[in-house]
TORKOL-4160 file (C-alpha; in steps of 0.2 Angstrom, whole numbers, padded with zeros to 4 digits, m for minus):
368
<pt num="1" X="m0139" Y="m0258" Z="0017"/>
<pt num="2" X="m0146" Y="m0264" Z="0034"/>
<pt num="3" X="m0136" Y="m0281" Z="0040"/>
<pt num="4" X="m0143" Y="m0295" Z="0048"/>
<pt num="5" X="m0141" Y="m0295" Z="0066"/>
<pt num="6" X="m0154" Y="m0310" Z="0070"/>
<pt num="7" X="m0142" Y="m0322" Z="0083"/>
<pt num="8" X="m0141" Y="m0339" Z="0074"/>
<pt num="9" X="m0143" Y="m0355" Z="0079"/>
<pt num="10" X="m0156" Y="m0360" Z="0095"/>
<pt num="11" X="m0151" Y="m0357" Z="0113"/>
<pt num="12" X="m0142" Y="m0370" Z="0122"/>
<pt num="13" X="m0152" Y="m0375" Z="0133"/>
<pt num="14" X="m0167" Y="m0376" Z="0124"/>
<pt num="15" X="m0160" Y="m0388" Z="0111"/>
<pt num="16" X="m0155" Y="m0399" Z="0129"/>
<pt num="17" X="m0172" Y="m0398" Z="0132"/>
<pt num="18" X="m0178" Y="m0404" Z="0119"/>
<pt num="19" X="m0169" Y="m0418" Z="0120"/>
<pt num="20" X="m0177" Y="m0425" Z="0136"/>
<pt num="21" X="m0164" Y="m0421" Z="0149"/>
<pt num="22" X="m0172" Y="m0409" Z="0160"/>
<pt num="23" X="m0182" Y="m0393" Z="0161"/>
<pt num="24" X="m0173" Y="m0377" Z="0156"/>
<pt num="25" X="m0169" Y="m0373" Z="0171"/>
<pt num="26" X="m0160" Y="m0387" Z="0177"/>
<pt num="27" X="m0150" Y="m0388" Z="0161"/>
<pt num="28" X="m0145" Y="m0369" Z="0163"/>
<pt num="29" X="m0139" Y="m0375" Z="0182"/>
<pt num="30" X="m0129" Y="m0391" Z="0170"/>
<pt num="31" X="m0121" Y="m0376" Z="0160"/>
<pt num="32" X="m0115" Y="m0366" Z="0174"/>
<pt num="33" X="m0108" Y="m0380" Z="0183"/>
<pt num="34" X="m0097" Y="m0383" Z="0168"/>
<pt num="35" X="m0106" Y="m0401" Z="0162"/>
<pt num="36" X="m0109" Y="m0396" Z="0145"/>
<pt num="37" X="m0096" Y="m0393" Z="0131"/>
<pt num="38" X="m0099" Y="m0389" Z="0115"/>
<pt num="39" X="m0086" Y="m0393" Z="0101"/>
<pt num="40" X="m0075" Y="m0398" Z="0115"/>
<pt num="41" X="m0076" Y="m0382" Z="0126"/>
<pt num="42" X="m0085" Y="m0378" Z="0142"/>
<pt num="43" X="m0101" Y="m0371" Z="0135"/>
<pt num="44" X="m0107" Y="m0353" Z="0144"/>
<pt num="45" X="m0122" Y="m0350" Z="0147"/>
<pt num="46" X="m0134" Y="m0341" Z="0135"/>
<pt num="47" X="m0124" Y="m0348" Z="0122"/>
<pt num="48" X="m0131" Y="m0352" Z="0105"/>
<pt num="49" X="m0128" Y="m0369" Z="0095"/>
<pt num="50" X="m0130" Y="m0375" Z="0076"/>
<pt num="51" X="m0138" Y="m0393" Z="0071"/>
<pt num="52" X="m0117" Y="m0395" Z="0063"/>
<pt num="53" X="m0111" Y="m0393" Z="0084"/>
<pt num="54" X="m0107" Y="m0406" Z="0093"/>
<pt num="55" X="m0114" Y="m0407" Z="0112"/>
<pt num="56" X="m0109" Y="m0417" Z="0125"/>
<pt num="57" X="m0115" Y="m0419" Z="0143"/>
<pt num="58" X="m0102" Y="m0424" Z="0156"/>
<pt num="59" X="m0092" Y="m0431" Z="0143"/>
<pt num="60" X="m0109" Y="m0442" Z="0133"/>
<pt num="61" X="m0109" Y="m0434" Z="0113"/>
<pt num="62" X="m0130" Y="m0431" Z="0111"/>
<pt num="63" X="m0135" Y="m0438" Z="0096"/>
<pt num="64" X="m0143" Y="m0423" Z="0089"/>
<pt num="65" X="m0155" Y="m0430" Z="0078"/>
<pt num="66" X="m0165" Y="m0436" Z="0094"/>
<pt num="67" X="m0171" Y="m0418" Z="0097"/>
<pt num="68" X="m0182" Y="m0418" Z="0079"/>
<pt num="69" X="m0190" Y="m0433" Z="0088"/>
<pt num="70" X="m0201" Y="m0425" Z="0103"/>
<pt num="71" X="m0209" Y="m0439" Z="0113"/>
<pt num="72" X="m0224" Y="m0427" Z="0123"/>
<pt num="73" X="m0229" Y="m0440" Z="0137"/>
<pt num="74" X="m0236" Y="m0434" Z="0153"/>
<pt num="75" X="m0238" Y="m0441" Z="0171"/>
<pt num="76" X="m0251" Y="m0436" Z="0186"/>
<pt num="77" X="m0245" Y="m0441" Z="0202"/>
<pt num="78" X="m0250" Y="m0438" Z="0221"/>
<pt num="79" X="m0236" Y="m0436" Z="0230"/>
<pt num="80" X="m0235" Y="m0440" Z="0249"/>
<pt num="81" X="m0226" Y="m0433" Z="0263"/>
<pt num="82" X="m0208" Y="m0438" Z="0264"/>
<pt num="83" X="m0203" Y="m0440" Z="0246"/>
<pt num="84" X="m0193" Y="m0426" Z="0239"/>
<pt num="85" X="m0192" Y="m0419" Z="0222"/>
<pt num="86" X="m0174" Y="m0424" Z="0215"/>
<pt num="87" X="m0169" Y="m0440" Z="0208"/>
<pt num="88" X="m0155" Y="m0444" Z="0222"/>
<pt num="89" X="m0152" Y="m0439" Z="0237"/>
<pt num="90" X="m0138" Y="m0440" Z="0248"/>
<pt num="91" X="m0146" Y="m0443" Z="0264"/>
<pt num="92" X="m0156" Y="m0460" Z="0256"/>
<pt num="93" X="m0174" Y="m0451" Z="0258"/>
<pt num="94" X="m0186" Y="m0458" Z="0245"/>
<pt num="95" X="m0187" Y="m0448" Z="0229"/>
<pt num="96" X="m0203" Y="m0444" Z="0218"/>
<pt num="97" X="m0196" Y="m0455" Z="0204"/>
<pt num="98" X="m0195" Y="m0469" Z="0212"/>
<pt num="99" X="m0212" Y="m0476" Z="0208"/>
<pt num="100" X="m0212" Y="m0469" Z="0192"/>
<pt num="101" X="m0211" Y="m0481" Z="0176"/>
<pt num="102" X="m0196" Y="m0481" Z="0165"/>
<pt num="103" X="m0199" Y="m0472" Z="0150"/>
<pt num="104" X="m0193" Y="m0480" Z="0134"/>
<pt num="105" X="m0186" Y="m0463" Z="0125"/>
<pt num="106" X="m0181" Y="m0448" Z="0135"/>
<pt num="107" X="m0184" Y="m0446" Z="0155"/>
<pt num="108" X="m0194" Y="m0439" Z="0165"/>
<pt num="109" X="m0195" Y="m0419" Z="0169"/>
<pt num="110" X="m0204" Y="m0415" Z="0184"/>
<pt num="111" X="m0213" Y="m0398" Z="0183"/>
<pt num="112" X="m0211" Y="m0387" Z="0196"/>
<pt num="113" X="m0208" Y="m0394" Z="0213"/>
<pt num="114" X="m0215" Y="m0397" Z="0232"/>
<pt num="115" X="m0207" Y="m0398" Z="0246"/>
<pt num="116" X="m0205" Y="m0414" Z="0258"/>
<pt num="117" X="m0221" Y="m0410" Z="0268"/>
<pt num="118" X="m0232" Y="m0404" Z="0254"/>
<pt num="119" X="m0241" Y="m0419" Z="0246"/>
<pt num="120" X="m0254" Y="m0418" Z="0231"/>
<pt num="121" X="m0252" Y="m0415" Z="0213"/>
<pt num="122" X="m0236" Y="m0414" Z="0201"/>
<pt num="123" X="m0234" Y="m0417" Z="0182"/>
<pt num="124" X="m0219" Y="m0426" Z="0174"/>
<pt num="125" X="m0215" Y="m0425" Z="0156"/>
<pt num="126" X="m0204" Y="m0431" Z="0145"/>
<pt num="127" X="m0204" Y="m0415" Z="0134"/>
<pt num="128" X="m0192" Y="m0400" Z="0138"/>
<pt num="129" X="m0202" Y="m0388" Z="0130"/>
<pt num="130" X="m0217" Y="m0390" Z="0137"/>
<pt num="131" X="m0210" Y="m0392" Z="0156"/>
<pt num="132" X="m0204" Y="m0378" Z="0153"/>
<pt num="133" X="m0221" Y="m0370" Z="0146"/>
<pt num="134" X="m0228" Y="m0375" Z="0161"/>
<pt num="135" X="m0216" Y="m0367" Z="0175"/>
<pt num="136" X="m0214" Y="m0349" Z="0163"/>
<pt num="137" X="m0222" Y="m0335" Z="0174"/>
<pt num="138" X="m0227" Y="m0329" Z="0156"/>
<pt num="139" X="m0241" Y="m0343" Z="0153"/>
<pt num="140" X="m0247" Y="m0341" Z="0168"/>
<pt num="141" X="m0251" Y="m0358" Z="0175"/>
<pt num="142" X="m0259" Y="m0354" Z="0191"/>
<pt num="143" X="m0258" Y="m0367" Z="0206"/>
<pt num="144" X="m0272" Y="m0370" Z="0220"/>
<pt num="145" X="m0267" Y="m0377" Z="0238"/>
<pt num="146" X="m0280" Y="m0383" Z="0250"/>
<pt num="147" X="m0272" Y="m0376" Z="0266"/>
<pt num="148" X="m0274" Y="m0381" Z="0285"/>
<pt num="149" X="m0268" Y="m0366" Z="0295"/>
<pt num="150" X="m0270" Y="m0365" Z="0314"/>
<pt num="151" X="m0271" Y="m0350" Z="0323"/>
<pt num="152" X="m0285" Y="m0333" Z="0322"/>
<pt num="153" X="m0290" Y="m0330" Z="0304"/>
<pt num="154" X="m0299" Y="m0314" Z="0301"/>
<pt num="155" X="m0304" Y="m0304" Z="0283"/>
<pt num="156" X="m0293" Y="m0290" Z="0285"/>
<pt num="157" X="m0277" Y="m0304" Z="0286"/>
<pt num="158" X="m0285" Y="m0312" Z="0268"/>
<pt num="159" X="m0287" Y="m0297" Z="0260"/>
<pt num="160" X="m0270" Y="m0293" Z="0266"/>
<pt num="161" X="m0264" Y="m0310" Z="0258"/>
<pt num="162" X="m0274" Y="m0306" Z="0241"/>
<pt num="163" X="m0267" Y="m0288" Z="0241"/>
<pt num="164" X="m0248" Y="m0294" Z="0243"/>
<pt num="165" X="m0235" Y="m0293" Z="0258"/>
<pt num="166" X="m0217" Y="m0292" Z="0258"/>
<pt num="167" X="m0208" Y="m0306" Z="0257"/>
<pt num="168" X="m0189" Y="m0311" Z="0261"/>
<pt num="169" X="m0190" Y="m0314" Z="0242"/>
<pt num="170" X="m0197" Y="m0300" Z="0236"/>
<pt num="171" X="m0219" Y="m0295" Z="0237"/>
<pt num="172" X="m0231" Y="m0308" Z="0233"/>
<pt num="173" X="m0248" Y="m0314" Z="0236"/>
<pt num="174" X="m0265" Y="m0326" Z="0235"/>
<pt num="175" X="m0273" Y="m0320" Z="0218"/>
<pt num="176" X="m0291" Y="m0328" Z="0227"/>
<pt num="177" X="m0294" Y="m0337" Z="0245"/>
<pt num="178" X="m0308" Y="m0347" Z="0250"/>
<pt num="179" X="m0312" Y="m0355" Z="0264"/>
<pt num="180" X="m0315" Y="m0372" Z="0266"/>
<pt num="181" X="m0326" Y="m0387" Z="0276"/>
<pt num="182" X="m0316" Y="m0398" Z="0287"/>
<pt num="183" X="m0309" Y="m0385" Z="0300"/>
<pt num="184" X="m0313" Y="m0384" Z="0319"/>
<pt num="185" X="m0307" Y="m0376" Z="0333"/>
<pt num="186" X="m0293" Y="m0366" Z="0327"/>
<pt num="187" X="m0288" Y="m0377" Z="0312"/>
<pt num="188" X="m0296" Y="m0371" Z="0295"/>
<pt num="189" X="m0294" Y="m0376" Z="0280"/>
<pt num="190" X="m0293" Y="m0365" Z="0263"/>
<pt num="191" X="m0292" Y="m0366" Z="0245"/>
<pt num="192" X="m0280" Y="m0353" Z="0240"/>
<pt num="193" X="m0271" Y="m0349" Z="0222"/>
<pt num="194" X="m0253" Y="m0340" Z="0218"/>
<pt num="195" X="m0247" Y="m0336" Z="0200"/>
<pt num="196" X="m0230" Y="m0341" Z="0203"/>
<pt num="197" X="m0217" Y="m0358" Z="0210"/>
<pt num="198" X="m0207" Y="m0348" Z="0221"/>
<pt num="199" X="m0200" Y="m0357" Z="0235"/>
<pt num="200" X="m0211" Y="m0364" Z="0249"/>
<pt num="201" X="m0221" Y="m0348" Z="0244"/>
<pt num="202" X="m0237" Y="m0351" Z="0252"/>
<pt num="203" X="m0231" Y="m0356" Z="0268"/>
<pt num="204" X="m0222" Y="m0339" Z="0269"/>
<pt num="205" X="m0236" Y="m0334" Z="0263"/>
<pt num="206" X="m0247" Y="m0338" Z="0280"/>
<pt num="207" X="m0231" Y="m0339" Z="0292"/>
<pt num="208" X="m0232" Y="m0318" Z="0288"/>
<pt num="209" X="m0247" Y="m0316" Z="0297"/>
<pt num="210" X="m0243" Y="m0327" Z="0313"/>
<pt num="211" X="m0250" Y="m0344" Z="0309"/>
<pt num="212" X="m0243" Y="m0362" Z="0306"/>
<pt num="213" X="m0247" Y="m0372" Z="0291"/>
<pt num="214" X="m0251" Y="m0390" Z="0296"/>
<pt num="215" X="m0258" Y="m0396" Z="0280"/>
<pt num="216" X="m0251" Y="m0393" Z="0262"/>
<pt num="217" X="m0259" Y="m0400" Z="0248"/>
<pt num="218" X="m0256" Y="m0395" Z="0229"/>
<pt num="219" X="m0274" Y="m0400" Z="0222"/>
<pt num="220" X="m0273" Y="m0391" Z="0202"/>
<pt num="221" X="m0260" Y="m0384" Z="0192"/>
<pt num="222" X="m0267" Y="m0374" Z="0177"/>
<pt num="223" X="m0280" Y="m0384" Z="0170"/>
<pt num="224" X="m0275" Y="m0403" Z="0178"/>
<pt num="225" X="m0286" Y="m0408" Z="0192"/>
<pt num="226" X="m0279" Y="m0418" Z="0204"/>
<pt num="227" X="m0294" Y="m0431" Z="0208"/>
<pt num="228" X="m0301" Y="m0441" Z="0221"/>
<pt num="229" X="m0301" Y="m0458" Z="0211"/>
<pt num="230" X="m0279" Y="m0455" Z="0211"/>
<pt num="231" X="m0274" Y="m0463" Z="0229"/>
<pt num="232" X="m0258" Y="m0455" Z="0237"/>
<pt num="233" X="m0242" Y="m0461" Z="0231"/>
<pt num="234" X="m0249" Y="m0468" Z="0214"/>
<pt num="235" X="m0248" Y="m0461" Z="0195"/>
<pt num="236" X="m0258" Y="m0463" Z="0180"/>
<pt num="237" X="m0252" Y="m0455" Z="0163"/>
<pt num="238" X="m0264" Y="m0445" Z="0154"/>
<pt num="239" X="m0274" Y="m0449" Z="0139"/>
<pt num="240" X="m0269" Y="m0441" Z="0121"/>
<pt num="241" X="m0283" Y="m0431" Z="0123"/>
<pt num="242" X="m0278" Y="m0422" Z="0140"/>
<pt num="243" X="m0260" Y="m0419" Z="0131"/>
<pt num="244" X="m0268" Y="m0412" Z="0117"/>
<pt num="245" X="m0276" Y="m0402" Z="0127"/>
<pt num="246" X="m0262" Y="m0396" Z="0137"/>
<pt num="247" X="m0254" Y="m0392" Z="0121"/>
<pt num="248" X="m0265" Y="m0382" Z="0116"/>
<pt num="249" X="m0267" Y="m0372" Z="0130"/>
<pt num="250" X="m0248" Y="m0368" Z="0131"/>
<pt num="251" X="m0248" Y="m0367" Z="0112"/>
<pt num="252" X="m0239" Y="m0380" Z="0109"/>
<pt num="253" X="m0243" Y="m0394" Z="0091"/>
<pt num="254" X="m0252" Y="m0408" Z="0096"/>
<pt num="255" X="m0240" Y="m0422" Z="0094"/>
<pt num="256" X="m0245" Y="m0442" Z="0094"/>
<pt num="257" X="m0240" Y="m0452" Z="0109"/>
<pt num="258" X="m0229" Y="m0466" Z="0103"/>
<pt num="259" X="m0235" Y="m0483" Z="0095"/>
<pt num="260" X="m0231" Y="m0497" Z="0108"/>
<pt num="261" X="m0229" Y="m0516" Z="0107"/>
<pt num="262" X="m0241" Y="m0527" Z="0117"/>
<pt num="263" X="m0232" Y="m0534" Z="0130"/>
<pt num="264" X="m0224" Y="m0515" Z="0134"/>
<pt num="265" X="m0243" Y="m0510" Z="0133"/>
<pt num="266" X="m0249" Y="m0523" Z="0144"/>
<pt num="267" X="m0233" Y="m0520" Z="0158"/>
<pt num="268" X="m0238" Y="m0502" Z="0158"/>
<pt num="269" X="m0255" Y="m0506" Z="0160"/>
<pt num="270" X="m0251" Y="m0518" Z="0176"/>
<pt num="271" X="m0242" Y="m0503" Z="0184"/>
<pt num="272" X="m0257" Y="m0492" Z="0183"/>
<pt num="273" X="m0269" Y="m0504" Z="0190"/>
<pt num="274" X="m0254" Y="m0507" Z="0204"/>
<pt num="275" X="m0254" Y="m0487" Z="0205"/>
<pt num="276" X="m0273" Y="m0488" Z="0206"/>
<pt num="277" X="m0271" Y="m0496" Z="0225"/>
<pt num="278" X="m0269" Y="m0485" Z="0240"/>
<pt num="279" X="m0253" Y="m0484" Z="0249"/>
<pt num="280" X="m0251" Y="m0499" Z="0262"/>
<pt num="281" X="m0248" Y="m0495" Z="0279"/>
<pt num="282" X="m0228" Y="m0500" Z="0278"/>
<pt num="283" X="m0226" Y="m0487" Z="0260"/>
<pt num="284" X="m0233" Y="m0473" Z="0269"/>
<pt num="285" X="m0219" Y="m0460" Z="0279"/>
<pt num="286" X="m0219" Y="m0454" Z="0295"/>
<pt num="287" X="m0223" Y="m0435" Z="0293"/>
<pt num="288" X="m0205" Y="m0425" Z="0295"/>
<pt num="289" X="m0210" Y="m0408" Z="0305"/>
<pt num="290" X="m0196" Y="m0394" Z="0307"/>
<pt num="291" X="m0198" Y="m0379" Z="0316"/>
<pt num="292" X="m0202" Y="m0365" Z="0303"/>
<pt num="293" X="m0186" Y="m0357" Z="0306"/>
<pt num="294" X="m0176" Y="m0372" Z="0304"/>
<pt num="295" X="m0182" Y="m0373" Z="0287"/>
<pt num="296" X="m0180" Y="m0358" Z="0283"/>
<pt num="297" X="m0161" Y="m0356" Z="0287"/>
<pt num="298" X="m0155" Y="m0363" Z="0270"/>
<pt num="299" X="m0166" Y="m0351" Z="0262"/>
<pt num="300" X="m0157" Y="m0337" Z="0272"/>
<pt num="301" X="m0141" Y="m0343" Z="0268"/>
<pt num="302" X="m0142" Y="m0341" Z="0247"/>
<pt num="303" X="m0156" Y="m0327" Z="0253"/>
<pt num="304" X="m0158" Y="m0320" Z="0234"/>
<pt num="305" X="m0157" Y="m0300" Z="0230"/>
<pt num="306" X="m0177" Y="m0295" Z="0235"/>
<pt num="307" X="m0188" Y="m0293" Z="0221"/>
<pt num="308" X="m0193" Y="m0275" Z="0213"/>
<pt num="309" X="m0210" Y="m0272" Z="0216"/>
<pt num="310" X="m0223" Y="m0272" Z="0202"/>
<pt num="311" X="m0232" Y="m0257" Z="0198"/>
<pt num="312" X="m0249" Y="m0257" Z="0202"/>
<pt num="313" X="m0256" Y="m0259" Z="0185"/>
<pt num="314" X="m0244" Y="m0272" Z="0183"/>
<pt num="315" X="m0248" Y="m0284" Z="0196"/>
<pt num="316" X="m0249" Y="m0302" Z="0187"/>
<pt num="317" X="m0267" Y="m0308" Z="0180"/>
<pt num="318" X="m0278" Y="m0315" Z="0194"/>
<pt num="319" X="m0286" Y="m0333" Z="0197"/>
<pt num="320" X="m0301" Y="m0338" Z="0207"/>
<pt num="321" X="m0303" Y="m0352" Z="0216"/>
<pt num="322" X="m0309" Y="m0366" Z="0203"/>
<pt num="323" X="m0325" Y="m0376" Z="0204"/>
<pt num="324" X="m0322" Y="m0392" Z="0211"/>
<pt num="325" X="m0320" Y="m0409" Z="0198"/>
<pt num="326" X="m0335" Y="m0416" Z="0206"/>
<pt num="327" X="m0346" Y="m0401" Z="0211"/>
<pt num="328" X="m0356" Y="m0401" Z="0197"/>
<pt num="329" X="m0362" Y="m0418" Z="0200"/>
<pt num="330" X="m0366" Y="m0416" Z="0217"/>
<pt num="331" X="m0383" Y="m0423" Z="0220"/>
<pt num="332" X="m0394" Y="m0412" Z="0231"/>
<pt num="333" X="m0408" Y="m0428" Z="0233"/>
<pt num="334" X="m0412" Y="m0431" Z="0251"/>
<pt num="335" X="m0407" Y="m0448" Z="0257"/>
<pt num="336" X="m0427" Y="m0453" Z="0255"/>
<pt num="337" X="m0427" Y="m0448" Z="0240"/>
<pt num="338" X="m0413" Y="m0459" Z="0233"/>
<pt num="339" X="m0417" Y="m0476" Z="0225"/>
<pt num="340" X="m0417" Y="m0492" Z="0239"/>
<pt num="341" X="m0403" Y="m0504" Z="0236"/>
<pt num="342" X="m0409" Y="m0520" Z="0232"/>
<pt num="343" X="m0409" Y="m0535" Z="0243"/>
<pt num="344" X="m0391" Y="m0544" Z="0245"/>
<pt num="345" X="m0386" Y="m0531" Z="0231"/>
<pt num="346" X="m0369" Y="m0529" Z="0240"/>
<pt num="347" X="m0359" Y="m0544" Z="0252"/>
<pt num="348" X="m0356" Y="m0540" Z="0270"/>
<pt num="349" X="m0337" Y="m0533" Z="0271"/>
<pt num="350" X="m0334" Y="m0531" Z="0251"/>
<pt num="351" X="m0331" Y="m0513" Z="0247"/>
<pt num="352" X="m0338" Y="m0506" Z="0231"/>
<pt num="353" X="m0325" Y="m0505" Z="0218"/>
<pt num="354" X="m0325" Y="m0486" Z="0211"/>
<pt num="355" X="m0334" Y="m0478" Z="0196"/>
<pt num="356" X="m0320" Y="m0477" Z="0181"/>
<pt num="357" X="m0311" Y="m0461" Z="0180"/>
<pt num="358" X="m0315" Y="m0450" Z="0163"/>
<pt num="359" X="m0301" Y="m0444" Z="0151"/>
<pt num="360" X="m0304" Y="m0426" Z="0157"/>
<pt num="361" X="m0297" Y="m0421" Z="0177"/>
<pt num="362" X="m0314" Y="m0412" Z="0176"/>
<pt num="363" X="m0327" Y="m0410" Z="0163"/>
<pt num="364" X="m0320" Y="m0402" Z="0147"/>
<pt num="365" X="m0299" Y="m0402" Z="0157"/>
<pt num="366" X="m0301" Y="m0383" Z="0156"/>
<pt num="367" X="m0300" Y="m0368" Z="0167"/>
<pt num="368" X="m0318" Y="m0359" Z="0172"/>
């Protein structure tokens, strides 16, 4: 008679994560680190726990219960130069959860992270699982950069970029490049897409070839837009549609975004118009350069075994550069051919206000 060898319970970590305190990732760093016991003893990672065990994070018992009671919200923010992705820092810089609102139940998980120079787009969550869905190399969430290198750019350096080079890390590489308008002299700009999260990747990515990055922006991750109508250093939490969506995609079941009172409604809804008005000239940071070999020396200190290349009909699943948000609306009329404004239509010195942002980052919030 065969026995039973399925392991019982659910992994640590995950149950954590499901509890709203962080991605998996940073809870696995929690369990090393001794933070976590179970039943009174240090917990180990890759440990496995029952609903009848009793957790406690640096000392705090979880109330269990919590986790059966997953609160899916999600944040889009445009993150500027000079914040960094942890919620405290030693040296006083400003963090990326500084702005954020407080949420009610749980806290907020950012997905994935940029470094201090790199603005643009990154989600927060307040649900384990599906942070952690988002940052798994196995669902593939791709993320496109719009990219300001200066230096020589020719076609046999991109197709050597696409192809793969070898990193400190390990191999890696641009699953699609295109270039971009903006650029002049030796500065250009390209839309350019990776597979993975790895550590200031696409820089290394363009440092190997001889040039300097002097823009970084994350524009998309997966099927979230980051758009125009979304000023730096402002958030707006998505819609239940766009998480449903997202849920989907990662396979997740939909799950309804808490019922809140009027005035918690209405206070949430002040902040978003507040977080609807650009960055006053005080808010923004003065950009922080460092020599590309200063930055790199804490990497070459906790430099990591290199990775084991892929074989080649293993490589990771490629991604193409993504139509723009707004590309299908572009209108191709010739200014004759567009409508006059009529007279005293709009006041000398008042700016239009914007057209209302849809639910959707882009027309249907999925990947073409």
């Amino acid at each position: 008679m065969e026995q039973d060898v399925t392991p019982r319970g659910e992994k640590l970590q995950k149950v954590l994560a499901n509890l709203g305190l962080g991605s998996r990732r940073d809870l696995e760093s929690w369990i090393t680190q001794g933070r976590v016991q179970v039943n009174g003893k240090v917990a180990t990672l890759g440990q496995r726990v029952e609903p009848d065990d009793a957790i406690a994070v640096d000392g705090r018992l979880m109330r269990r219960e919590d986790a059966a009671r997953v609160v899916r919200r999600v944040l889009i923010y445009n993150k500027p130069d000079g914040e960094i992705c942890t919620r405290d820092d030693p040296e006083g810089r400003p963090t990326v959860f500084s702005r954020l609102p407080h949420p009610k139940e749980g806290r907020w998980i950012n997905v994935g992270r940029l470094d201090i120079n790199t603005t643009g787009l990154l989600l927060f969550t307040t649900d384990g699982e599906l942070a952690n869905r988002l940052m798994h190399p196995s669902y593939e969430m791709d993320r496109e950069y719009a990219v300001r290198v200066r230096g020589e750019v020719d076609e046999e350096m991109l197709e050597r970029l696409k192809n793969g080079v070898m990193l400190e890390d390990g191999p890696a590489r641009f699953t699609d490049i295109k270039e971009a308008p903006g650029g002049e002299g030796f500065n250009h700009w390209y839309h350019c897409v990776v597979m993975e999260g790895r550590n200031r990747e696409v820089r290394r990515l363009w440092e190997s070839q001889g040039l300097v990055v002097s823009r970084l922006k994350r524009v998309r991750f997966g099927p979230v837009f980051l758009n125009s109508d979304l000023p730096m250093g402002r958030w707006r939490e998505m819609s239940q549609r766009e998480v449903d969506i997202l849920s989907e995609e990662l396979g997740l079941t939909p799950v309804a975004l808490p019922e809140m009172k009027t005035k918690v409604r209405e206070k949430l809804d002040r902040l978003q118009r507040k977080a609807a008005k650009p960055m006053t000239r005080n808010e923004r940071r003065v950009r922080e350069l460092r020599p590309s070999h200063e930055a790199d020396a804490p990497a070459r200190q906790e430099q990591k075994p290199a990775r084991k290349p892929r074989p080649a009909q293993d490589k990771p699943r490629g991604t193409p550069v993504a139509e723009r948000p707004g590309d299908n609306r572009k209108r191709e009329r010739s200014q004759d051919e567009r409508p006059a404004r009529k007279p005293g239509g709009d006041k000398p010195g008042k700016r239009r206000s914007p057209a209302p942002a849809g639910e959707g980052q882009r027309p249907g919030f999925t990947r073409r």
